[in-house]
C-alpha atoms as one frame of an Amber mdcrd trajectory, in Angstrom:
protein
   0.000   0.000   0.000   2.734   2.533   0.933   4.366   1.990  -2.634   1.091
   2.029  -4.271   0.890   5.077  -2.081   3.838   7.044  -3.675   3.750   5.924
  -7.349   1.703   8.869  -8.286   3.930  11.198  -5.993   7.400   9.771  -7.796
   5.472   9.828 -11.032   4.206  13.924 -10.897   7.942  14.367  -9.763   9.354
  12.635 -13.144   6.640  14.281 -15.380   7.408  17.930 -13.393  11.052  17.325
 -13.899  10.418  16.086 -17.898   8.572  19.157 -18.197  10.985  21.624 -17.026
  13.860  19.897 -19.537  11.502  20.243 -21.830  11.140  23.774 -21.198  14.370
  24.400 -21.177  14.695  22.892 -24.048  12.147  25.201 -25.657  13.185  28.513
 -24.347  17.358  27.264 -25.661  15.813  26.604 -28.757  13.738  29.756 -29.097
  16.940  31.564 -27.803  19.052  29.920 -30.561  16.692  30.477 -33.206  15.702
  34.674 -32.590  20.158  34.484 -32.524  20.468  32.802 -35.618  18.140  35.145
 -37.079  19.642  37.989 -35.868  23.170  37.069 -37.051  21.918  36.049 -40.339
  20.088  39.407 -40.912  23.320  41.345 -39.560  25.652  38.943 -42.369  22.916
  39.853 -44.956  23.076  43.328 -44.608  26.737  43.600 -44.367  27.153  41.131
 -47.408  24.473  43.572 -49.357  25.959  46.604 -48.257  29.430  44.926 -49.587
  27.856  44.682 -52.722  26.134  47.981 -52.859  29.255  50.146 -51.957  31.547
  48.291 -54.946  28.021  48.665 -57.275  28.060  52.674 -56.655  32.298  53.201
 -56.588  32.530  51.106 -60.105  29.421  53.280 -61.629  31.505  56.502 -60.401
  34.733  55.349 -61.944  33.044  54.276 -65.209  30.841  57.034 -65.523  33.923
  59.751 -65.102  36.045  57.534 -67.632  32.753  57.632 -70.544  32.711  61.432
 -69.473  36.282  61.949 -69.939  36.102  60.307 -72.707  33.759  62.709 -74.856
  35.398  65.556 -73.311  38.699  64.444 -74.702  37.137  63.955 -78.734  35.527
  67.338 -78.564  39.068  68.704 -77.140  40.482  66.681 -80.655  38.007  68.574
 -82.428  38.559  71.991 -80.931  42.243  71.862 -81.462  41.430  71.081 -85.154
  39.193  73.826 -85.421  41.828  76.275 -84.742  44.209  74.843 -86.932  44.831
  76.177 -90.040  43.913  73.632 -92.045  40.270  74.674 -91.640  41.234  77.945
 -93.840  42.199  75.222 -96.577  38.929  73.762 -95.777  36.973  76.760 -96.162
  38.554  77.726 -99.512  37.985  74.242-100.482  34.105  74.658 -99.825  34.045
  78.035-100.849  35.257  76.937-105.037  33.026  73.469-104.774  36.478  71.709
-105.042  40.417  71.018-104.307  43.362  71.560-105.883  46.246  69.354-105.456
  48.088  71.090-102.517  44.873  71.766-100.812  43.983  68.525-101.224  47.412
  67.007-100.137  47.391  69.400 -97.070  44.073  68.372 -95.672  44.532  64.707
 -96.485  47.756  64.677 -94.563  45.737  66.137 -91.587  43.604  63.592 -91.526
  46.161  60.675 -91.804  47.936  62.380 -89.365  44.978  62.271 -86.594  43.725
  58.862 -87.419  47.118  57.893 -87.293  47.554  59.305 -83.918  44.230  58.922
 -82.366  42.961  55.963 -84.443  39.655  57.426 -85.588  38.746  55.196 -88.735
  37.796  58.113 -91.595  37.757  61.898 -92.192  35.566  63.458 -94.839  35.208
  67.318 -95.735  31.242  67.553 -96.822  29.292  70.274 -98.063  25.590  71.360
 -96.060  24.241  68.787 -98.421  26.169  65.864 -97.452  28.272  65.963-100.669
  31.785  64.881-100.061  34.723  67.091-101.488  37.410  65.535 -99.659  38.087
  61.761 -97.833  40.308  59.326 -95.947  39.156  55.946 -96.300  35.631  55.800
 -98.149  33.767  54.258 -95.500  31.362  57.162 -94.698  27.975  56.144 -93.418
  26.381  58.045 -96.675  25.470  61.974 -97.259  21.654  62.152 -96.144  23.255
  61.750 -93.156  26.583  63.487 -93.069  24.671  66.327 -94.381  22.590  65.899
 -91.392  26.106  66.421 -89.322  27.084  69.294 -90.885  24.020  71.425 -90.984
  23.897  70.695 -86.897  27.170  71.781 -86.598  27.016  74.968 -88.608  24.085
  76.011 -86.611  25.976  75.732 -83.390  28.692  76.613 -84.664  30.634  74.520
 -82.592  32.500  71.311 -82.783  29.668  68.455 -82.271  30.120  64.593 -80.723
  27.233  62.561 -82.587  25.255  60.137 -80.237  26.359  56.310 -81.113  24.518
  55.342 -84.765  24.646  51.880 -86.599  26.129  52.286 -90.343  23.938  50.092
 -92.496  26.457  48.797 -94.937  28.967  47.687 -92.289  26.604  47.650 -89.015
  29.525  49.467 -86.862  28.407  51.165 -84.002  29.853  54.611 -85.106  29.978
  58.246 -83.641  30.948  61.472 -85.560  32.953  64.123 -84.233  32.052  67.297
 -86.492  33.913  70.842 -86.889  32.079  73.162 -88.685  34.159  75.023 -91.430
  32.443  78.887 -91.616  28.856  77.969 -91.999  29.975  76.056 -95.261  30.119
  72.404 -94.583  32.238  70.225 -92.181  35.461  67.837 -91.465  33.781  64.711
 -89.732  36.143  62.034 -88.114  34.467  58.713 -87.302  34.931  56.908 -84.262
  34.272  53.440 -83.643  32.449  52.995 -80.261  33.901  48.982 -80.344  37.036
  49.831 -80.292  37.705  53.220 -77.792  34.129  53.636 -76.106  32.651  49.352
 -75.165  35.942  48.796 -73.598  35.430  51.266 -70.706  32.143  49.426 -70.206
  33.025  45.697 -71.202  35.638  45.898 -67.844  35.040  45.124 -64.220  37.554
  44.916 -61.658  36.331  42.248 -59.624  35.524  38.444 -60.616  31.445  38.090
 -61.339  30.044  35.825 -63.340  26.512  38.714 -63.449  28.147  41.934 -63.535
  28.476  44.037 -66.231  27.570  47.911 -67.162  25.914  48.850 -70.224  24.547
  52.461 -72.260  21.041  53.160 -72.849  19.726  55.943 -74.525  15.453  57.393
 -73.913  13.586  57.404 -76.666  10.235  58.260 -76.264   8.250  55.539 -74.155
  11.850  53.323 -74.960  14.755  52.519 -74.214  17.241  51.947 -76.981  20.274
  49.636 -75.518  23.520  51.418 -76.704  26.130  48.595 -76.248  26.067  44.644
 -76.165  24.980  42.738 -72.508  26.532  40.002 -71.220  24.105  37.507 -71.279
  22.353  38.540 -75.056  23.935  37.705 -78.261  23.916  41.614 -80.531  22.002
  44.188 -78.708  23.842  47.566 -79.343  21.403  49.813 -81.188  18.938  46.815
 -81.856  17.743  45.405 -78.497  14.808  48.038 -76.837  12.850  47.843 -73.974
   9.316  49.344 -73.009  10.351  52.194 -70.469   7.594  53.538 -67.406   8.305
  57.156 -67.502   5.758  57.331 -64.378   8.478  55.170 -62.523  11.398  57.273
 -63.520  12.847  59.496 -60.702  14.253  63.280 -61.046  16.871  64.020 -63.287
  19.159  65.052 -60.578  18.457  61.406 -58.526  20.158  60.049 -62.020  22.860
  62.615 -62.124  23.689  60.952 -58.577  23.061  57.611 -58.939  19.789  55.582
 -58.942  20.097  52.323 -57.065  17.107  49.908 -56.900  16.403  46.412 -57.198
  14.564  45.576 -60.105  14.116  42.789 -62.723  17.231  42.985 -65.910  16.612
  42.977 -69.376  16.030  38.879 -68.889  13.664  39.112 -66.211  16.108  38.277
 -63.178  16.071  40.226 -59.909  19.444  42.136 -60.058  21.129  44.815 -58.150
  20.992  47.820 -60.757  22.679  51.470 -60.702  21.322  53.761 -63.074  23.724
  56.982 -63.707  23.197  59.847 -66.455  26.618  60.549 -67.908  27.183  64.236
 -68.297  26.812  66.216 -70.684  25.166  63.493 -73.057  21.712  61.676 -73.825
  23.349  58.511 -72.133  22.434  56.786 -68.452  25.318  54.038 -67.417  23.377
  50.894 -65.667  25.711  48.941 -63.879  24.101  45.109 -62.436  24.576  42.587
 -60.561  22.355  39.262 -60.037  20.254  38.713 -57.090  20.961  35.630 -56.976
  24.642  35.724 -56.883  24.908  38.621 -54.131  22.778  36.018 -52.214  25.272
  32.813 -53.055  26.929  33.634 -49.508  24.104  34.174 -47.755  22.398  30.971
 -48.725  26.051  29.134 -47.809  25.486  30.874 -44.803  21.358  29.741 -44.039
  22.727  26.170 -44.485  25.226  26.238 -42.388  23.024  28.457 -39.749  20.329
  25.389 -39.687  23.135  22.898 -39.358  24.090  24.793 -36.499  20.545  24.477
 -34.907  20.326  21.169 -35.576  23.168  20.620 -32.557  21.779  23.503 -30.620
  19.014  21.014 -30.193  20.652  18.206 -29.364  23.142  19.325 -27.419  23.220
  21.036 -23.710  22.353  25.040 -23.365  26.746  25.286 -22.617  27.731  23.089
 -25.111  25.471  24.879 -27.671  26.027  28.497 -26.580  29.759  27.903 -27.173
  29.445  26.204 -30.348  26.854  28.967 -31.530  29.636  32.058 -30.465  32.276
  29.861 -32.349  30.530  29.207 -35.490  29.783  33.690 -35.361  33.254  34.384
 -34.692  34.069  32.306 -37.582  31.339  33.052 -39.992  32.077  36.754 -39.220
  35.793  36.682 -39.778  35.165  34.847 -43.194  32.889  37.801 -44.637  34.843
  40.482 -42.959  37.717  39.043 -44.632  36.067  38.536 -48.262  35.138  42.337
 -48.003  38.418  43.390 -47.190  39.815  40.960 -49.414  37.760  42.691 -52.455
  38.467  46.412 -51.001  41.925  45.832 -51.465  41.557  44.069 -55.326  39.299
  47.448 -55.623  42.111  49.469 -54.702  44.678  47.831 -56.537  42.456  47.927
 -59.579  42.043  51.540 -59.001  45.809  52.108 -58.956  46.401  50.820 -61.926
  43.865  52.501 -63.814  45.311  55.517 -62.400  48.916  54.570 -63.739  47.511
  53.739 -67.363  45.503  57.205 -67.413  48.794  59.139 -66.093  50.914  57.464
 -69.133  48.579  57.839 -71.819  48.320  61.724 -70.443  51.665  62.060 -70.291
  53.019  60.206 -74.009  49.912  61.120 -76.112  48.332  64.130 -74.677  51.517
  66.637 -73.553  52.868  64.884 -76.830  50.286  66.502 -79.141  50.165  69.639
 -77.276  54.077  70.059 -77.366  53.306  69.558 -81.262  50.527  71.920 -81.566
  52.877  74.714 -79.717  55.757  74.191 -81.903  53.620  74.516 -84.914  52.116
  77.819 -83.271  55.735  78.879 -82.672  56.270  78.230 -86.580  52.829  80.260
 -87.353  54.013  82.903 -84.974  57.649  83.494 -87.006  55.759  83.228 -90.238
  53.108  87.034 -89.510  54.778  89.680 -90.513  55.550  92.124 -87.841  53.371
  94.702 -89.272  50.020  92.571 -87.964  50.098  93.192 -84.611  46.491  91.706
 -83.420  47.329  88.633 -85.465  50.803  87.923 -83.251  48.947  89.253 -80.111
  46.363  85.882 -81.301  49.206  83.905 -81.621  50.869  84.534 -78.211  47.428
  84.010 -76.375  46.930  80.780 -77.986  50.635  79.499 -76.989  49.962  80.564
 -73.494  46.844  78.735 -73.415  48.763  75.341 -75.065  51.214  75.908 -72.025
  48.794  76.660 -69.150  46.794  73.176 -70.730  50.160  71.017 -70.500  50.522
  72.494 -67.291  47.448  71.500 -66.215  47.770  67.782 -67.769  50.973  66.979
 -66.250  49.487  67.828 -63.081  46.931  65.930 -63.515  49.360  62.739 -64.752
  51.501  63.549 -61.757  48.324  63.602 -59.254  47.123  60.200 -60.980  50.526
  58.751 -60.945  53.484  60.788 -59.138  56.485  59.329 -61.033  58.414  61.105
 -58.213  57.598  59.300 -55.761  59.097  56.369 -57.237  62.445  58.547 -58.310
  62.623  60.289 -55.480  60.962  58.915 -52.210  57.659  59.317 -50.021  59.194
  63.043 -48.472  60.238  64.689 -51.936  56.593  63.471 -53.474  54.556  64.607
 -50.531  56.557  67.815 -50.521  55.872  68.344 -54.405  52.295  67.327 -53.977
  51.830  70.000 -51.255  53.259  72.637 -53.478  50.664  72.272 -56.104  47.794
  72.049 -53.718  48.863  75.270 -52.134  49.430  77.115 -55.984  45.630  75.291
 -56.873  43.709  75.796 -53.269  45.601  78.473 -52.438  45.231  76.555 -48.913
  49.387  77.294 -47.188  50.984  74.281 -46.071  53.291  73.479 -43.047  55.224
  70.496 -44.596  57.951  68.705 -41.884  59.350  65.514 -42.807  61.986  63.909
 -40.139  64.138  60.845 -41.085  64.349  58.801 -44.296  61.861  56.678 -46.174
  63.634  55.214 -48.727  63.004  51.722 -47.461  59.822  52.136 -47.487  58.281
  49.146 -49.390  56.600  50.625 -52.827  52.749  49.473 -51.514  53.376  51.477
 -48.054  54.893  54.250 -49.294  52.384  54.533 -52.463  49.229  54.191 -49.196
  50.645  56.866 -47.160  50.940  59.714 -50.335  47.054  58.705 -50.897  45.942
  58.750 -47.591  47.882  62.330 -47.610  46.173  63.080 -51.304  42.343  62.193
 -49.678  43.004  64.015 -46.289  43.756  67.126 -48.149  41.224  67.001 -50.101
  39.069  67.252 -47.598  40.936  70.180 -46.496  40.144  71.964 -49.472  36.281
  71.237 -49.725  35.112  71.038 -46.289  37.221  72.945 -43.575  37.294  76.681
 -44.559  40.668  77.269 -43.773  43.988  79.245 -45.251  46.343  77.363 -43.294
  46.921  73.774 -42.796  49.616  71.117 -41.824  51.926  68.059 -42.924  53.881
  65.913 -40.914  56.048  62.788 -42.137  58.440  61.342 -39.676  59.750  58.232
 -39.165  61.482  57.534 -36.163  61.841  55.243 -32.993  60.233  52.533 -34.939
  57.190  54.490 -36.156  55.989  56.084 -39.277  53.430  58.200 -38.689  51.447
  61.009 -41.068  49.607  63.532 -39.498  47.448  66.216 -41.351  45.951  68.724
 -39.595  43.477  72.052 -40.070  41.661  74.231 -37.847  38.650  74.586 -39.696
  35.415  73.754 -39.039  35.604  70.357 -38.205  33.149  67.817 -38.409  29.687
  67.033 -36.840  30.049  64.171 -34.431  27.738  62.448 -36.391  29.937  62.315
 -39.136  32.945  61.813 -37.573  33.555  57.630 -37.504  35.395  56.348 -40.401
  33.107  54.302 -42.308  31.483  57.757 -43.508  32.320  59.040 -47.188  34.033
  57.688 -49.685  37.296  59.573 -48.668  37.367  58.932 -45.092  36.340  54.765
 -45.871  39.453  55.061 -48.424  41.573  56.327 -45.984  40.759  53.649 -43.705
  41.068  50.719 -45.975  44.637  52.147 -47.160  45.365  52.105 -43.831  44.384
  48.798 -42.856  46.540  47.390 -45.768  49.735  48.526 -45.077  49.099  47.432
 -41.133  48.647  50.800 -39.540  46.654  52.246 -37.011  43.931  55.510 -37.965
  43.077  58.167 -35.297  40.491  60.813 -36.629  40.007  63.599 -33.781  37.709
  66.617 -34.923  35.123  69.254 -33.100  33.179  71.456 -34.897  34.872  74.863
 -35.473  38.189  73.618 -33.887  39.379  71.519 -36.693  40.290  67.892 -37.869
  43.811  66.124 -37.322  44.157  62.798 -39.442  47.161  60.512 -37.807  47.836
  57.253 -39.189  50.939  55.250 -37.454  52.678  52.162 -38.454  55.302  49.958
 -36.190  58.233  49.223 -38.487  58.090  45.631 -37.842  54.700  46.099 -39.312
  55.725  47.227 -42.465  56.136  44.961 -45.451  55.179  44.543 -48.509  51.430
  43.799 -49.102
């Protein structure tokens, strides 16, 4: 009777004790579950915001290199405006017709630029398309050359045709067009295949989605400008319906319009839309859905794996192999971002490089030319014709301010110097111009030597310099400011410093703007240490220090 008696007593104790593992159960695995979530939406967004922040710095780059691009053709054409070959032109127009040495002169100026510059044909037309004059007989026709030339005689200025499809060869082609005295026109052609697609065509990073392509409005359409990646022959063929209702402000696609929408195949995708300037062209840049979410999915598997042994295993157990499996899966995507910040950099740099050489052995080339030949013109007016000589000297000046300008540029791209001559004569150099261009004063102290400075350390420190004064310039409001290089007691350390206005505390961490976040990735490459201190309308000092026996080459 007595153990009949306490069955049901031992029995509620079981059941009350079943019940509170089983509770504990429950409440570990609810626990385990609202973490999981909450890592894998924190993983998400950083992945995504990975993916967006390479999306919107490739769109800048490319969109500046297509702008360029056009600016530099209509420079080509403006320097052959004020030639005088377009006198020869214009007497050429003016009888309906060439005689040898006209003919000979402005043939040989046409080799000569598409010899240098590679642009496939030159013609000299009439307003009605009728051709007087041409290098290589591959014109796209005179109903439409005449349609050139009467555009650019009512501007009277040199014109850069949108991108057209010749229908005998089906090139994509564009026209650059000089009017000659309200008469007619030269017109060089320019093959968009082999100067303009391979801006586009590019991307620094390995993707097997991305890609950037032109588009052009027309009407309730859009025309597709350039091939895709994943459609055989779309440049001036391929259009798509276009929602103008959907469309937002013109200056939202000056900046940048990012959205995720369906491609021209129907796929989700990541997609920047960015109006290139001064031109009828937007720049989408994409990327799939699907493959900006490859990671995450890696990660959801691995996440429910990880549950699966929450489950089973004690609250300790599982807590520890929960925080171990974070730590992990966090240092894995923090290192794949940094990974591809540094391959961004890199990719940047060399761009940079090739833009600096082909400014500094085509461009300063041709100008050099152009002033010599002014030089010539100059000896060759009598002395008598004053305003003519005046002309002459103004327009040499101009040539020399320009390569002035371009090998600053080249040098700012690319400062040769700083592999000739070390990290303190290039920094020194650099603050020179700024101060002649900003008219911003500069404090520049350098203490010890740099020349062992490995080339990726030394290159990081000049940019992080480079960004930190830029800043200078646009933001702080000052006339004075200060540079310190020094590397002593077994630290390098740069130091720039202002007392401007300074910076809201709101903006003041590191991760915000583009020249602060390059700053700190630079930073993190060569192994230093950043320290940002700023108030508002005390200033900003920038110090970024590096052991020596952290330094080596990256």
């Amino acid at each position: 009777m007595r153990i009949h008696d306490k069955s049901p007593a031992r029995h509620g104790f079981f059941s009350s004790q079943r019940l509170r593992i089983l509770l504990l159960l429950a409440v570990g695995a609810a626990v385990s579950v609202a973490a999981i979530r909450w890592y894998y939406l924190r993983q998400r967004e950083a992945t995504e915001n990975a993916f967006t922040d390479e999306l919107i710095a490739i769109t800048d780059a490319k969109t500046k290199q297509i702008a360029n691009w056009r600016r530099e053709r209509i420079g080509d054409g403006n320097v052959l405006a004020s030639s005088p070959v377009l006198k020869t032109a214009e007497r050429v127009l003016a009888n309906k017709k060439a005689t040898d040495a006209e003919g000979a002169e402005i043939m040989r100026v046409l080799a000569a630029l598409s010899s240098a510059f590679s642009y496939s044909s030159g013609t000299l037309v009439d307003l009605d398309g009728n051709v007087l004059i041409e290098l290589n007989s591959n014109h796209p026709g005179s109903l439409r050359l005449s349609g050139f030339a009467r555009q650019a005689a009512r501007s009277g200025a040199v014109q850069l045709s949108d991108i057209y499809r010749d229908p005998r060869s089906g090139r994509a082609l564009l026209a650059l067009t000089i009017p000659v005295a309200h008469a007619g026109a030269l017109i060089l052609d320019i093959e968009a295949s082999r100067f303009l697609y391979p801006y586009l065509e590019s991307w620094p990073t390995a993707s097997r989605t991305a890609e950037t392509y032109l588009l052009r409005r027309e009407g309730n359409e859009i025309l597709y400008l350039s091939n895709v990646r994943h459609i055989h022959e779309t440049a001036l063929v391929f259009r798509r319906p276009l929602s103008i209702s959907a469309l937002p402000d013109e200056n939202v696609l000056m900046k940048g319009w990012l959205r995720k929408a369906n491609d021209y195949r129907g796929v989700p995708a990541l997609i920047m839309v960015r109006r290139i300037p001064d031109s009828p062209w937007y720049l989408n840049a994409k990327i799939d859905v699907s493959e900006i979410e490859a990671p995450l999915r890696r990660l959801w598997w691995e996440m429910a794996f990880i549950f699966v042994l929450v489950s089973l295993a004690s609250g300790g157990v599982v807590g520890l192999a929960w925080r171990s499996q974070q730590l992990e899966e966090r240092i894995r995507t923090s290192t794949e971002i940094q990974e591809l910040n540094a391959r961004l950099i890199g990719a940047q740099e060399e761009e940079r490089a090739r833009i600096a050489r082909e400014l500094h052995d085509d461009v300063c080339q041709q100008i050099a030319a152009a002033s010599i030949e002014m030089s010539n013109l100059k000896h060759a007016i009598s002395t008598q014709d004053v305003p003519a000589r005046a002309q002459t000297d103004r327009i040499q000046q101009k040539l020399a301010d320009l390569a002035e300008g371009v090998r600053r540029l080249s040098h700012e791209l690319h400062p040769a110097v700083l592999e000739h001559s070390g990290l303190a004569s290039a920094l020194r150099e650099y603050c020179n111009e700024f101060s002649e261009v900003t008219g911003i004063r500069l404090a520049v102290e350098t203490e010890g030597a740099f020349e062992a400075l490995p080339r990726t350390t030394a290159l990081s420190l000049y940019r992080i310099a480079q960004e930190a004064l830029r800043n200078v310039a646009k933001h702080a409001k000052v006339k004075d400011a200060s540079v310190r290089l020094s590397n002593s007691r077994g630290l390098v350390s740069l130091t720039i410093e202002d007392r401007g206005s300074g910076m809201l505390p709101a903006r003041t961490p590191v991760n915000r703007g583009l020249g602060l976040l390059s700053i700190k990735e630079r930073t993190r490459l060569i192994n230093g240490t950043l320290e940002i201190q700023s108030q508002p309308n005390r200033g900003t000092t920038i110090s970024v220090r590096i052991p020596s026996d952290e330094i080596k080459e990256t």
